[in-house]
PDB file as gemmi writes it, atoms N, CA and C in Angstrom:
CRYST1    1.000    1.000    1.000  90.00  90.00  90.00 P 1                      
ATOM      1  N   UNK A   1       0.821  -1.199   0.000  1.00  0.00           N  
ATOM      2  CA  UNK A   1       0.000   0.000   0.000  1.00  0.00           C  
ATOM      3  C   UNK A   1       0.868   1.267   0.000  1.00  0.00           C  
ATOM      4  N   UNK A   2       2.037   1.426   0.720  1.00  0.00           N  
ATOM      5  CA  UNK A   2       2.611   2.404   0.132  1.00  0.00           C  
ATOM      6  C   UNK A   2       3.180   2.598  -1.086  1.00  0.00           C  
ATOM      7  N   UNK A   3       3.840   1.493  -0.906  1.00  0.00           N  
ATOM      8  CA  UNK A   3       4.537   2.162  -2.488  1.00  0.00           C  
ATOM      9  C   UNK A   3       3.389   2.679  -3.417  1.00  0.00           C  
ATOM     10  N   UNK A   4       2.018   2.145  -3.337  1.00  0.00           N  
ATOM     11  CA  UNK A   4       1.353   2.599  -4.415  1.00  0.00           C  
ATOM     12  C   UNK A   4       1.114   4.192  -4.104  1.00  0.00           C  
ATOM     13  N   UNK A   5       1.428   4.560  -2.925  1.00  0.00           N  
ATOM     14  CA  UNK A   5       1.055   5.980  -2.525  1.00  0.00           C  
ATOM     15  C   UNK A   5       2.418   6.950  -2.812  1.00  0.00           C  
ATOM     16  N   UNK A   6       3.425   5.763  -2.877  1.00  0.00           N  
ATOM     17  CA  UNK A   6       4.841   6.341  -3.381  1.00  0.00           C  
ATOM     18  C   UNK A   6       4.483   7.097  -4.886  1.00  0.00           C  
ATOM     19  N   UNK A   7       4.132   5.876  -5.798  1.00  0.00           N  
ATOM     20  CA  UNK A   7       4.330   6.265  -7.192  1.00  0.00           C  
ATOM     21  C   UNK A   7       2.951   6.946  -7.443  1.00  0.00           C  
ATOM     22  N   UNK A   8       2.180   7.164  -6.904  1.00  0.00           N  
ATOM     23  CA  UNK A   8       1.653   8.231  -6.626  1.00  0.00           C  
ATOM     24  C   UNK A   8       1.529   9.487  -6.971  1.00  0.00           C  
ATOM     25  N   UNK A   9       2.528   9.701  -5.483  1.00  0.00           N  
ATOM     26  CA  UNK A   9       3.162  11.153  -5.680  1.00  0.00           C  
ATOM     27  C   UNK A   9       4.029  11.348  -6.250  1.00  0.00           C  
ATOM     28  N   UNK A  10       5.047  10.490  -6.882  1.00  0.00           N  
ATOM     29  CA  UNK A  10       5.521  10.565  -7.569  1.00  0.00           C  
ATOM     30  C   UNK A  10       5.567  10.843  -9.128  1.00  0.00           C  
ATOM     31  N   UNK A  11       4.409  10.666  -9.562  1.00  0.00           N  
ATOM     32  CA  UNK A  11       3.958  11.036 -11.001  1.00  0.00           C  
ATOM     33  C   UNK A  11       3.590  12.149 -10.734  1.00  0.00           C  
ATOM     34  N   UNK A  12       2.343  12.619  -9.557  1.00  0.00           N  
ATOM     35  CA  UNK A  12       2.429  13.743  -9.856  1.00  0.00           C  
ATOM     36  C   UNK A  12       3.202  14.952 -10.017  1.00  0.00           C  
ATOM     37  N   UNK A  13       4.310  14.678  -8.958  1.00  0.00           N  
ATOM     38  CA  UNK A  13       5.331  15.740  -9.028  1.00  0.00           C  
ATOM     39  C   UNK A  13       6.339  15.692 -10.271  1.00  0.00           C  
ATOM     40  N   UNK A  14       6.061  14.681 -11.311  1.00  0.00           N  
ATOM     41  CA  UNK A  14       6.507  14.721 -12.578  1.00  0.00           C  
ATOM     42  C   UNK A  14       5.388  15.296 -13.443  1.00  0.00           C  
ATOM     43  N   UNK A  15       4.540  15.428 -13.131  1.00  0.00           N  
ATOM     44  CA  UNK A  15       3.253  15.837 -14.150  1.00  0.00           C  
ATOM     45  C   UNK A  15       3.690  17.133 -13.939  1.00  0.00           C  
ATOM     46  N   UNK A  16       3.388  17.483 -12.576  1.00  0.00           N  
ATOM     47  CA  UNK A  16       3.459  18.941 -12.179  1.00  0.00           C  
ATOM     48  C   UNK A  16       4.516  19.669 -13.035  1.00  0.00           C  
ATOM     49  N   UNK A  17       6.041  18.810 -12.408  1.00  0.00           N  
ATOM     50  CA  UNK A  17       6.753  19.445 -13.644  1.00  0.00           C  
ATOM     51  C   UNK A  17       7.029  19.752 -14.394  1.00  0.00           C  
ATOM     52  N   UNK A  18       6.381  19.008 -15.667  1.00  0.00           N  
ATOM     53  CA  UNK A  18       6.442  18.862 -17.029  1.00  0.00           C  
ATOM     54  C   UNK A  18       4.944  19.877 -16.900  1.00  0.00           C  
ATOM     55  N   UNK A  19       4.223  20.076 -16.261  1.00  0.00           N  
ATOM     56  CA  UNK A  19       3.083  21.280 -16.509  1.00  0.00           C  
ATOM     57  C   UNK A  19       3.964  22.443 -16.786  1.00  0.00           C  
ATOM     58  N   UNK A  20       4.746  22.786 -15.997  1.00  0.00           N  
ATOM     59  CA  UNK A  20       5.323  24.383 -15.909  1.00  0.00           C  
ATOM     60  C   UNK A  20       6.161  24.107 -17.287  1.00  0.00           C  
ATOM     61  N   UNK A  21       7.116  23.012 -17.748  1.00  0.00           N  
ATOM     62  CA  UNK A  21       7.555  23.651 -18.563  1.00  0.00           C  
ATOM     63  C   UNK A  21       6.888  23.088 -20.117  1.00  0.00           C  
ATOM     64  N   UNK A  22       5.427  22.798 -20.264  1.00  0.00           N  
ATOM     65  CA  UNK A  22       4.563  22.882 -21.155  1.00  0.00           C  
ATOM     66  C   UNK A  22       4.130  24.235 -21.908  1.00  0.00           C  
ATOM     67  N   UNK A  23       4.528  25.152 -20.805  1.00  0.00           N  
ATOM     68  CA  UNK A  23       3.797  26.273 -21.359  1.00  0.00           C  
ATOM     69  C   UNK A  23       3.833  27.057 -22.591  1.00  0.00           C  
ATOM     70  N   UNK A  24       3.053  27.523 -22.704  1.00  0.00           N  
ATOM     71  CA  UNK A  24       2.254  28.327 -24.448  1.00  0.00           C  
ATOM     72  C   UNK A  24       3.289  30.064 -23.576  1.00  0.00           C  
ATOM     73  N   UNK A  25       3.655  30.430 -24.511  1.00  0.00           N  
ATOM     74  CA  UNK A  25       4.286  31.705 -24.738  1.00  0.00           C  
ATOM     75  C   UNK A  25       5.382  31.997 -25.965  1.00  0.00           C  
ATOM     76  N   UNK A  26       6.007  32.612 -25.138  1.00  0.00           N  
ATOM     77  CA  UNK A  26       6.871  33.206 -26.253  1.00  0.00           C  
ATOM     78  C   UNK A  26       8.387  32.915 -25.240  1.00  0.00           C  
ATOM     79  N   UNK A  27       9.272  32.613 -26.387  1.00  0.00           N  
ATOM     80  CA  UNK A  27      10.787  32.619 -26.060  1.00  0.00           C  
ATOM     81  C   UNK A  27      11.381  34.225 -26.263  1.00  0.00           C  
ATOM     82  N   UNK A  28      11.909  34.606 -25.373  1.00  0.00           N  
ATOM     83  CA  UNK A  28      12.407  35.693 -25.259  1.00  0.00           C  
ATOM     84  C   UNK A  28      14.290  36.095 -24.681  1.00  0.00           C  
ATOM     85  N   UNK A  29      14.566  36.441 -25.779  1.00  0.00           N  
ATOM     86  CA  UNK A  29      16.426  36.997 -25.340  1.00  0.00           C  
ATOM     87  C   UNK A  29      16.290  38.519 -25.505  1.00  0.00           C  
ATOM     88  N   UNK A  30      17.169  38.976 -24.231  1.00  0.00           N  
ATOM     89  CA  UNK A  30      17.549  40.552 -24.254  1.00  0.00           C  
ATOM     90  C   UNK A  30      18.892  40.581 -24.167  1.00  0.00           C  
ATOM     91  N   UNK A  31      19.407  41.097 -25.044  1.00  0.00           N  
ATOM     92  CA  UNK A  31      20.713  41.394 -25.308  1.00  0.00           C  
ATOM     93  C   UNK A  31      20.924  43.190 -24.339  1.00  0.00           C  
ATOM     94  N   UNK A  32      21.562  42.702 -23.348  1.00  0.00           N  
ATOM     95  CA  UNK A  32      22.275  44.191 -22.694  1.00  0.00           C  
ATOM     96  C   UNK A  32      24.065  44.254 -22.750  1.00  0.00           C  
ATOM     97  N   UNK A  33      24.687  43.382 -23.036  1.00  0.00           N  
ATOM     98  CA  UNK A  33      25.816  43.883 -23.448  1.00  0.00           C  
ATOM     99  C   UNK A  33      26.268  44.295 -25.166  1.00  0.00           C  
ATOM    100  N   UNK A  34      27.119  45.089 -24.849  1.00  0.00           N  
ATOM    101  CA  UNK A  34      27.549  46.096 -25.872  1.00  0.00           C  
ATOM    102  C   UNK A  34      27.766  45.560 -27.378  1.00  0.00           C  
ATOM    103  N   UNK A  35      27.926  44.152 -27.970  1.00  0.00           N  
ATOM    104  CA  UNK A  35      28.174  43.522 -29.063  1.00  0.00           C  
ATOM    105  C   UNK A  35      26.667  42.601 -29.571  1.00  0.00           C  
ATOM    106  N   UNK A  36      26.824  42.392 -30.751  1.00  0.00           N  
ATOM    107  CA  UNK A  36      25.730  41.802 -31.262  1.00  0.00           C  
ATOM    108  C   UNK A  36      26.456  39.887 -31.064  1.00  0.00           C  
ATOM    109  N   UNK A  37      25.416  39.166 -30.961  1.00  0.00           N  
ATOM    110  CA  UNK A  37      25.347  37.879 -30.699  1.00  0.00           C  
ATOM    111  C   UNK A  37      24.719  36.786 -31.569  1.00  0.00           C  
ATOM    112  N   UNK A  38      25.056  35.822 -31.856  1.00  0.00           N  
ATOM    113  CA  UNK A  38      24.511  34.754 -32.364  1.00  0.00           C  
ATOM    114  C   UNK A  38      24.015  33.612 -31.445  1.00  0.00           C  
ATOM    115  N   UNK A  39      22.085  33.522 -31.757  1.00  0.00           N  
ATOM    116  CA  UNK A  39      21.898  32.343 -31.241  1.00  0.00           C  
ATOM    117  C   UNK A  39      21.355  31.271 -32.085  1.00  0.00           C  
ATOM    118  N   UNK A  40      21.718  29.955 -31.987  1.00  0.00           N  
ATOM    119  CA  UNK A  40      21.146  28.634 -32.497  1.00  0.00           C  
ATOM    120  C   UNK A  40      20.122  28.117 -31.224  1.00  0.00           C  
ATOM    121  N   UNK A  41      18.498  27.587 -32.259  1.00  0.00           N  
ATOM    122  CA  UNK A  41      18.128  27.157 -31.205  1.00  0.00           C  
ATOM    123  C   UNK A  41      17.387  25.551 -32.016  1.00  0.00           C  
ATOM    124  N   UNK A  42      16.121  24.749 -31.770  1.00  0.00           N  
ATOM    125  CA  UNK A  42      16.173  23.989 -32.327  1.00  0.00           C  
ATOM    126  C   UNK A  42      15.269  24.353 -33.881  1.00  0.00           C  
ATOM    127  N   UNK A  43      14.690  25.637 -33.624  1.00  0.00           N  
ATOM    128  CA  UNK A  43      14.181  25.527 -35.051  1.00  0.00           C  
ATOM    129  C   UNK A  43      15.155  26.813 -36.257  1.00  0.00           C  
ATOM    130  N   UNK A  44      16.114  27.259 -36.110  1.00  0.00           N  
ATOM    131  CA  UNK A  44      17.143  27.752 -36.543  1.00  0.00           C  
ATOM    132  C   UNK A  44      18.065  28.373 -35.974  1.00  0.00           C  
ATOM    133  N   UNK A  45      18.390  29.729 -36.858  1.00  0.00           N  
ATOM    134  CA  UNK A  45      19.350  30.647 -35.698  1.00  0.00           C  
ATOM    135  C   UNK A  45      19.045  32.274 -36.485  1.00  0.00           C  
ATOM    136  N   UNK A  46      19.697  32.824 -35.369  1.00  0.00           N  
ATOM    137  CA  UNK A  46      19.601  34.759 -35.643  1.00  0.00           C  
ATOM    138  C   UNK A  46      20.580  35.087 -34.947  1.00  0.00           C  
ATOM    139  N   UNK A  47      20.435  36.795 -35.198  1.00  0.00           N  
ATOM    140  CA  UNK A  47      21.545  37.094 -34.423  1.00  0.00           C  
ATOM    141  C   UNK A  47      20.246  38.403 -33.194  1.00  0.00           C  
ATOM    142  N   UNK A  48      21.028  38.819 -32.210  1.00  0.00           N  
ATOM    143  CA  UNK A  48      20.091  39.383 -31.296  1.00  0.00           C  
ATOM    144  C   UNK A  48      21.710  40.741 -31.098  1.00  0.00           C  
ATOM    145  N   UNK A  49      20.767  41.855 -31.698  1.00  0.00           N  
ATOM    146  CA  UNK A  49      22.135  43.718 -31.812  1.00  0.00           C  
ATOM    147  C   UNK A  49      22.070  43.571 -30.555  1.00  0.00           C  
ATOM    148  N   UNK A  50      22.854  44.331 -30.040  1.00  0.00           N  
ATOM    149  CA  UNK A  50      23.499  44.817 -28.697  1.00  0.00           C  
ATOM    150  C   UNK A  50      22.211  46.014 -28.483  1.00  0.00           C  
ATOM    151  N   UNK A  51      21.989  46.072 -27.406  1.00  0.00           N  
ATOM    152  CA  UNK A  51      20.992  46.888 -26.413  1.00  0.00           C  
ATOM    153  C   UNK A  51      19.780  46.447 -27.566  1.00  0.00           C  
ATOM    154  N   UNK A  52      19.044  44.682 -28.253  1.00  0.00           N  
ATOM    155  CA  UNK A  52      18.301  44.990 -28.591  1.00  0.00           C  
ATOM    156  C   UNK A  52      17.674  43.578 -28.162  1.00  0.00           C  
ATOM    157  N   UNK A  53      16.496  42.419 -28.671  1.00  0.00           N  
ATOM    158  CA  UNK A  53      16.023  41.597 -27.892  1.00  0.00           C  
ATOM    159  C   UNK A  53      14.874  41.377 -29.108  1.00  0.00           C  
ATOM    160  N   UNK A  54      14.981  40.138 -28.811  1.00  0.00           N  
ATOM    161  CA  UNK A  54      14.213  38.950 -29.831  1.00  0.00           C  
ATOM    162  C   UNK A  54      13.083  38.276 -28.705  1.00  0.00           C  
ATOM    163  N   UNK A  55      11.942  38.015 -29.529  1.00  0.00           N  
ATOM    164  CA  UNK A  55      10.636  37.312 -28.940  1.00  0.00           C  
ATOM    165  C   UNK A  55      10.585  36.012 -29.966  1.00  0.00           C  
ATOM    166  N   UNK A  56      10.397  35.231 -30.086  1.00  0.00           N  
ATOM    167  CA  UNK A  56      10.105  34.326 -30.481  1.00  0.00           C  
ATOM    168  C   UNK A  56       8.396  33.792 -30.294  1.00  0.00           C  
ATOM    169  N   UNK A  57       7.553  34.375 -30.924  1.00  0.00           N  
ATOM    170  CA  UNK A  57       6.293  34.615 -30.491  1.00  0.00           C  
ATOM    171  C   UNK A  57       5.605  32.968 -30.820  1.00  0.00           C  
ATOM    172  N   UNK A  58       4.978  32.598 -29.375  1.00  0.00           N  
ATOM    173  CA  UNK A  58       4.010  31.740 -29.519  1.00  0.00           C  
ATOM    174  C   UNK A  58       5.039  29.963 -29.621  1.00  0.00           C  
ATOM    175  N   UNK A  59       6.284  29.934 -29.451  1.00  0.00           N  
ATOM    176  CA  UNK A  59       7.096  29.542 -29.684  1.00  0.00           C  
ATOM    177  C   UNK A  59       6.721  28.273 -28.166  1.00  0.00           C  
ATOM    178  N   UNK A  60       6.391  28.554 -27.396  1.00  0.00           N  
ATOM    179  CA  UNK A  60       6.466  27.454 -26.232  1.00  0.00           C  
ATOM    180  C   UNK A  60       7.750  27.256 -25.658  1.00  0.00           C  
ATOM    181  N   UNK A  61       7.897  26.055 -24.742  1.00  0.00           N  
ATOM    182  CA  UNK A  61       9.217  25.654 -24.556  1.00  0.00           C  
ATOM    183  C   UNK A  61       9.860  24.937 -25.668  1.00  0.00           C  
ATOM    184  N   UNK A  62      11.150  25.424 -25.577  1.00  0.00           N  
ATOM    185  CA  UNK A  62      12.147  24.702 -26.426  1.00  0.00           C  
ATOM    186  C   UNK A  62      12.594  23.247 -25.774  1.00  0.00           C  
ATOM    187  N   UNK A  63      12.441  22.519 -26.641  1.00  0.00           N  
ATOM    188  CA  UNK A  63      12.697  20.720 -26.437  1.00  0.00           C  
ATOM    189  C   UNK A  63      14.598  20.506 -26.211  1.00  0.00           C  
ATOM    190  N   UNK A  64      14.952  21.472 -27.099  1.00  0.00           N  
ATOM    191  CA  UNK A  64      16.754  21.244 -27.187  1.00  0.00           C  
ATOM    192  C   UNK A  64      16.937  22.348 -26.230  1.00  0.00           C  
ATOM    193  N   UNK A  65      18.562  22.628 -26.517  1.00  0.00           N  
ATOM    194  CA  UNK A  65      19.240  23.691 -25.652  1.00  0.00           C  
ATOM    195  C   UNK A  65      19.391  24.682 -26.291  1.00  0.00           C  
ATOM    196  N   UNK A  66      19.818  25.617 -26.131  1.00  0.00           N  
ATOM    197  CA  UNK A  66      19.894  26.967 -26.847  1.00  0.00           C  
ATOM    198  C   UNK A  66      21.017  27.613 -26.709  1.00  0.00           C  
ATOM    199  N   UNK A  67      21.572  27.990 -27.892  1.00  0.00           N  
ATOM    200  CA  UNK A  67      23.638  28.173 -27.986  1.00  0.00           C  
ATOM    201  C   UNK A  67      23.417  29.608 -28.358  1.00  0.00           C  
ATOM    202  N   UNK A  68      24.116  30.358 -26.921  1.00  0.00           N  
ATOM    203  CA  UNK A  68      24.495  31.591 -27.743  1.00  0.00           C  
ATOM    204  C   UNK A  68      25.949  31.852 -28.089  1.00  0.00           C  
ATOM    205  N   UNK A  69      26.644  32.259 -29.196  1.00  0.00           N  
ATOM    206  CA  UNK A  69      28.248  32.745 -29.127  1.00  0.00           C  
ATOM    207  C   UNK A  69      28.426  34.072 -29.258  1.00  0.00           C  
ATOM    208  N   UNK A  70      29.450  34.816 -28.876  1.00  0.00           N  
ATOM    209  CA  UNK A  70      29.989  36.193 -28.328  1.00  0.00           C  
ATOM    210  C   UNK A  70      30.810  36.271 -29.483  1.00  0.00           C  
ATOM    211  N   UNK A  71      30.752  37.703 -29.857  1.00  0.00           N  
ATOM    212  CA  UNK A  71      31.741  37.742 -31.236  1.00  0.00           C  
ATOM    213  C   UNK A  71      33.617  36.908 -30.584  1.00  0.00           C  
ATOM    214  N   UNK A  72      33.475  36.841 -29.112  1.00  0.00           N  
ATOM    215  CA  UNK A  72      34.641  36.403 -28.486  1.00  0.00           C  
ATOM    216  C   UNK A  72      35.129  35.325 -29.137  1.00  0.00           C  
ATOM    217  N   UNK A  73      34.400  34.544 -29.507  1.00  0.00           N  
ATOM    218  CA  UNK A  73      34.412  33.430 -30.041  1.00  0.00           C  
ATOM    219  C   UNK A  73      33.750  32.291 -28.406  1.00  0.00           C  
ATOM    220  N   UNK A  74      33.225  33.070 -27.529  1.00  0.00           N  
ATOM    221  CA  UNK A  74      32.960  32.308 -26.169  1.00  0.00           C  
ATOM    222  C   UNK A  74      31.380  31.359 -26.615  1.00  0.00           C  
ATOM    223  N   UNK A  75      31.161  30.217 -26.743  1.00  0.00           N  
ATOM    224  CA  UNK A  75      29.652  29.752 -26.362  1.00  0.00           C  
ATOM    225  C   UNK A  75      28.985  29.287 -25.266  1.00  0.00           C  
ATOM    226  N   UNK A  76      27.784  30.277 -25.030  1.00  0.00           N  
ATOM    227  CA  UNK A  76      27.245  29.184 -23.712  1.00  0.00           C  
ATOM    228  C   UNK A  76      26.419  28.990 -23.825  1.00  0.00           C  
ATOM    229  N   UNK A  77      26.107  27.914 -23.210  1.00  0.00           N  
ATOM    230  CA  UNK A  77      24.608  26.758 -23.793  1.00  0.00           C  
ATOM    231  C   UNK A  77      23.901  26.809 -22.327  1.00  0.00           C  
ATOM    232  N   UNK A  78      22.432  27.437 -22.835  1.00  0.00           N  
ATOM    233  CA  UNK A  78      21.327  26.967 -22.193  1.00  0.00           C  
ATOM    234  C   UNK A  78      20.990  25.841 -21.842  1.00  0.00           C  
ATOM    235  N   UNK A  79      20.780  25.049 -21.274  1.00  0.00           N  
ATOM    236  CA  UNK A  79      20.313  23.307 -21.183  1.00  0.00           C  
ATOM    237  C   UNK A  79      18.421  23.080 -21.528  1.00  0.00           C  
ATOM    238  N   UNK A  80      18.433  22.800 -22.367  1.00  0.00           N  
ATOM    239  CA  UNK A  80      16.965  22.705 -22.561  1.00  0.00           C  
ATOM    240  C   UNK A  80      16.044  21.826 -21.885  1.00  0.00           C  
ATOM    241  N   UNK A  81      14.957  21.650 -21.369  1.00  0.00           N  
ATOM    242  CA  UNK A  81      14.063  22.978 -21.771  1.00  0.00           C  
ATOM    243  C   UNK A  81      14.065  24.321 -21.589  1.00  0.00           C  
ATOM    244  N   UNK A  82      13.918  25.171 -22.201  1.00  0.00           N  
ATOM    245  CA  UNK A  82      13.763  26.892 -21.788  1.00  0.00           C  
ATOM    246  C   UNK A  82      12.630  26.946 -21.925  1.00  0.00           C  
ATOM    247  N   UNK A  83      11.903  27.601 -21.287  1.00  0.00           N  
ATOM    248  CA  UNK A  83      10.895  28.013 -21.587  1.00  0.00           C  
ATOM    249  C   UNK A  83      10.008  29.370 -20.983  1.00  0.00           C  
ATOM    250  N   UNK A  84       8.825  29.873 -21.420  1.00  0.00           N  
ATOM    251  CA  UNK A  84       8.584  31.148 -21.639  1.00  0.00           C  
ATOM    252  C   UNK A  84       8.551  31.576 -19.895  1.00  0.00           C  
ATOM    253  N   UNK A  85       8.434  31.058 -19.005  1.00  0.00           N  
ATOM    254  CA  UNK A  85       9.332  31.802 -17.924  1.00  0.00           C  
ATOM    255  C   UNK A  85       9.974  32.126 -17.081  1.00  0.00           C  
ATOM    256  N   UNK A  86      11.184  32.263 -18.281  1.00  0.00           N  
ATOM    257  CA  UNK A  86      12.394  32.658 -18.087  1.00  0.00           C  
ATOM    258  C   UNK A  86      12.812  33.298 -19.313  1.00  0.00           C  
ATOM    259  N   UNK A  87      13.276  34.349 -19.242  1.00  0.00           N  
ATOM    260  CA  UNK A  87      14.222  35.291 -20.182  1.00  0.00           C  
ATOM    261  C   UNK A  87      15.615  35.139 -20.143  1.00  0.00           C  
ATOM    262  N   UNK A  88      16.373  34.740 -21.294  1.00  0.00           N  
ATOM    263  CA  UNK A  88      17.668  34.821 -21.698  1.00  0.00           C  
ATOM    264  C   UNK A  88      18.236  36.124 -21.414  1.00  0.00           C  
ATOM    265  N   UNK A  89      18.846  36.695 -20.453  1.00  0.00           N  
ATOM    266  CA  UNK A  89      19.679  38.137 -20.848  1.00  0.00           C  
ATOM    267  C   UNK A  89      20.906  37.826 -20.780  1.00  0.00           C  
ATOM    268  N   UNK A  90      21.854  38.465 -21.753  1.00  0.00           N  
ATOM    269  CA  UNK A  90      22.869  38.383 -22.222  1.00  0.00           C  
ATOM    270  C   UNK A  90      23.689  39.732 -21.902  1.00  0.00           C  
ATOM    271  N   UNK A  91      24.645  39.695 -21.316  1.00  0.00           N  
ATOM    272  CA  UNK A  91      25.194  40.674 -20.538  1.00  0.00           C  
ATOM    273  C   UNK A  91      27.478  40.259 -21.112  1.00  0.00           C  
ATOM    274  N   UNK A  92      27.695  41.195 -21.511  1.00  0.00           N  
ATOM    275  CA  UNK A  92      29.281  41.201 -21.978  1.00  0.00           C  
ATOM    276  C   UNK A  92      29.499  39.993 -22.477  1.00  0.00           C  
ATOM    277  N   UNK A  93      29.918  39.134 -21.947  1.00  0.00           N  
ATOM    278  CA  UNK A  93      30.199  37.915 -22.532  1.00  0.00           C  
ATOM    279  C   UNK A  93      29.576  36.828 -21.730  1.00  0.00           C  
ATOM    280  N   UNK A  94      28.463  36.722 -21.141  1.00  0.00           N  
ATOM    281  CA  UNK A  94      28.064  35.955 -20.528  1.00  0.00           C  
ATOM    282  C   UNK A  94      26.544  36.326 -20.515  1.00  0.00           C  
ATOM    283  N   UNK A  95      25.240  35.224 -19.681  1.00  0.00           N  
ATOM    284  CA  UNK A  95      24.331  35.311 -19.530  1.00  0.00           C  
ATOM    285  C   UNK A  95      23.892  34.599 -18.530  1.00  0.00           C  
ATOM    286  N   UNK A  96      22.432  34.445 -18.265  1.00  0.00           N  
ATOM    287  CA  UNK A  96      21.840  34.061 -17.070  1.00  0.00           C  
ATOM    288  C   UNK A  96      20.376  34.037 -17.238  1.00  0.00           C  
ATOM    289  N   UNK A  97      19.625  33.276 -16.803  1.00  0.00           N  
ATOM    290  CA  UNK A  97      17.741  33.184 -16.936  1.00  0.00           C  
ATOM    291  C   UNK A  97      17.570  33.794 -15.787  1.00  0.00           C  
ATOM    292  N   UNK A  98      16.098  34.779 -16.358  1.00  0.00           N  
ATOM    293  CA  UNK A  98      15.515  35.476 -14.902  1.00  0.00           C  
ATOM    294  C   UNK A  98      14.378  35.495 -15.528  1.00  0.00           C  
ATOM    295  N   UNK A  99      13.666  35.995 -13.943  1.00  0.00           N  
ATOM    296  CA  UNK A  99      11.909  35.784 -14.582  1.00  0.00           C  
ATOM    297  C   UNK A  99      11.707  37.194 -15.133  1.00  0.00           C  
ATOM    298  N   UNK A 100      10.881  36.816 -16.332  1.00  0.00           N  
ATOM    299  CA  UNK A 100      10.330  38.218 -17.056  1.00  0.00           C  
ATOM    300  C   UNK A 100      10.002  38.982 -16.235  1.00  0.00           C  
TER     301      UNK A 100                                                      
END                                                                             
């Protein structure tokens, strides 16, 4: 009888999880450092100008990871899923997810 109360809760707190990162939105990068950037994600790539920021409208979570490179030649990879919330900002040669 427990374990059945184990796996249980246990699915749900996998359901739950996979709820949040199901969500319907938009993928969003803000570029605040000073150089323009290249990102690859799983359905192509762009580049995102310096002091400027890409939406990816209606886009959901991304299934892969998401590569940005620095004209440095530096890449850093998102671990996928991303999804709509959390915002990519991109700051000198580096970045970080925060909530919109």
């Amino acid at each position: 009888m427990e374990w059945r109360r184990l796996t249980i809760l246990v699915t749900a707190a996998v359901a739950f999880a996979m709820a949040g990162c199901g969500e319907d939105g938009d993928l969003t990068l803000r570029n605040d450092g000073p150089d323009d950037v290249s990102v690859v994600w799983e359905e192509g790539s762009f580049s995102v100008q310096a002091g400027g920021g890409v939406q990816i409208l209606d886009s959901g979570c991304t299934d892969e990871d998401v590569v940005v490179t620095f004209p440095s030649g530096k890449v850093v990879t998102v671990t996928g899923p991303v999804c709509p919330d959390r915002v990519i900002v991109i700051e000198d040669d580096d970045l970080e997810l925060r909530a919109p």
